[in-house]
C-alpha positions as CSV (number, residue, x, y, z in Angstrom):
1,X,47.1,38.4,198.8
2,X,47.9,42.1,198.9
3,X,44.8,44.9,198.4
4,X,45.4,48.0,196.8
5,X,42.9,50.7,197.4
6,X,43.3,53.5,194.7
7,X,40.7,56.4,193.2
8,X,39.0,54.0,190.9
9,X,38.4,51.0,192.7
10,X,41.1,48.3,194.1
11,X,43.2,45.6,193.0
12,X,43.8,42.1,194.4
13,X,47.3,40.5,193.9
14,X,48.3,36.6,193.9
15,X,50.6,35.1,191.5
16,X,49.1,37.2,188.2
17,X,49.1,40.7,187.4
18,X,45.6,41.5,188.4
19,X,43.3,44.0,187.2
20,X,41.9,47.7,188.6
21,X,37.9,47.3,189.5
22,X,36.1,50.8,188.0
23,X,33.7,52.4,190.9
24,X,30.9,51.4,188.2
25,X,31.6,47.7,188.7
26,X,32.1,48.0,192.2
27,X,29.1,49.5,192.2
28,X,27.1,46.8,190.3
29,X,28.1,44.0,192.4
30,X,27.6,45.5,195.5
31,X,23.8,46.2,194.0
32,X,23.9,42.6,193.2
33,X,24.5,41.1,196.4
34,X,21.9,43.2,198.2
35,X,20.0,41.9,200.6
36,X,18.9,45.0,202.6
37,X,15.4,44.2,204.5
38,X,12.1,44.8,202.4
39,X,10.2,46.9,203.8
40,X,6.4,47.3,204.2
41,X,6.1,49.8,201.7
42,X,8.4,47.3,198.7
43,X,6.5,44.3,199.8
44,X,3.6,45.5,199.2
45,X,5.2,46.5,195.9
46,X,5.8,43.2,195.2
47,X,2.9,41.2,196.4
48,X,0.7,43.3,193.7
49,X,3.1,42.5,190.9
50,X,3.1,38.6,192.6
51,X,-1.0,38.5,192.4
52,X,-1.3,40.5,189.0
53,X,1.6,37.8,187.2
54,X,-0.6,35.0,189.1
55,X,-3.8,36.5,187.7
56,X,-2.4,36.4,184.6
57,X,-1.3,33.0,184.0
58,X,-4.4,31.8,185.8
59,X,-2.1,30.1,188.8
60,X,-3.5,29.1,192.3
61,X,-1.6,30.9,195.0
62,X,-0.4,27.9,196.4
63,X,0.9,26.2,193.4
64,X,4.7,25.1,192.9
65,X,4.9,27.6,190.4
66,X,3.4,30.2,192.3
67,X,6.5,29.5,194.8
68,X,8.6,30.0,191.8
69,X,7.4,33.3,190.5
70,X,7.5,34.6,194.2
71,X,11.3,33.7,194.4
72,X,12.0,35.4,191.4
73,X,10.8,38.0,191.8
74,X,12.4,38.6,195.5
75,X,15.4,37.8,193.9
76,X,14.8,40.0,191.5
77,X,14.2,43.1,194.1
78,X,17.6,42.0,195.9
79,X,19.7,42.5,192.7
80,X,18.7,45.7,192.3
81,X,15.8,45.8,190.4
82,X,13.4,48.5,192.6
83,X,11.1,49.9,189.3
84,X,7.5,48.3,189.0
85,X,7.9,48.2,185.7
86,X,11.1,46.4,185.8
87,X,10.0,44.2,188.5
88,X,6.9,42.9,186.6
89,X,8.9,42.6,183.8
90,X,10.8,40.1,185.6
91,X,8.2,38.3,186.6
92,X,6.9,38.1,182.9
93,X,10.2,36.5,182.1
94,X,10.2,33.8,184.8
């Protein structure tokens, strides 16, 4: 395997021609395998969009799907997803 680093991006070779990778997908899967630390501050974050969802749906805090939505939505967080707004609409689709 032979790596290529150019202005845009970088190439891998094997047996195939292979293609360039823009900056912009570099980019997005570097943002998608993120797992910086969350801090105090994006926890908290978090925890209120975690309680309001639960609220909502009328789930006990230590129910299964409770677990579930928590996941999510730290899953969520680590791909990228650092808005409020985006983050509890993530938690609305879970």
């Amino acid at each position: 395997m032979t790596r290529h680093i150019g202005e845009v991006g970088y190439t891998l070779r094997q047996h195939r021609p292979a293609l360039p990778v823009t900056e912009e997908k570099l980019m997005k899967s570097e943002r998608v395998r993120s797992f910086d630390p969350i801090g105090p501050d994006e926890l908290k974050m978090i925890e209120k969009i975690f309680r309001s969802e639960l609220q909502f749906r009328a789930l006990p805090l230590k129910s299964e799907e409770a677990q579930v939505l928590a996941a999510k939505l730290i899953e969520a967080y680590q791909s990228g997803i650092r808005d409020t707004t985006d983050l509890a609409a993530a938690a609305k689709r879970c």
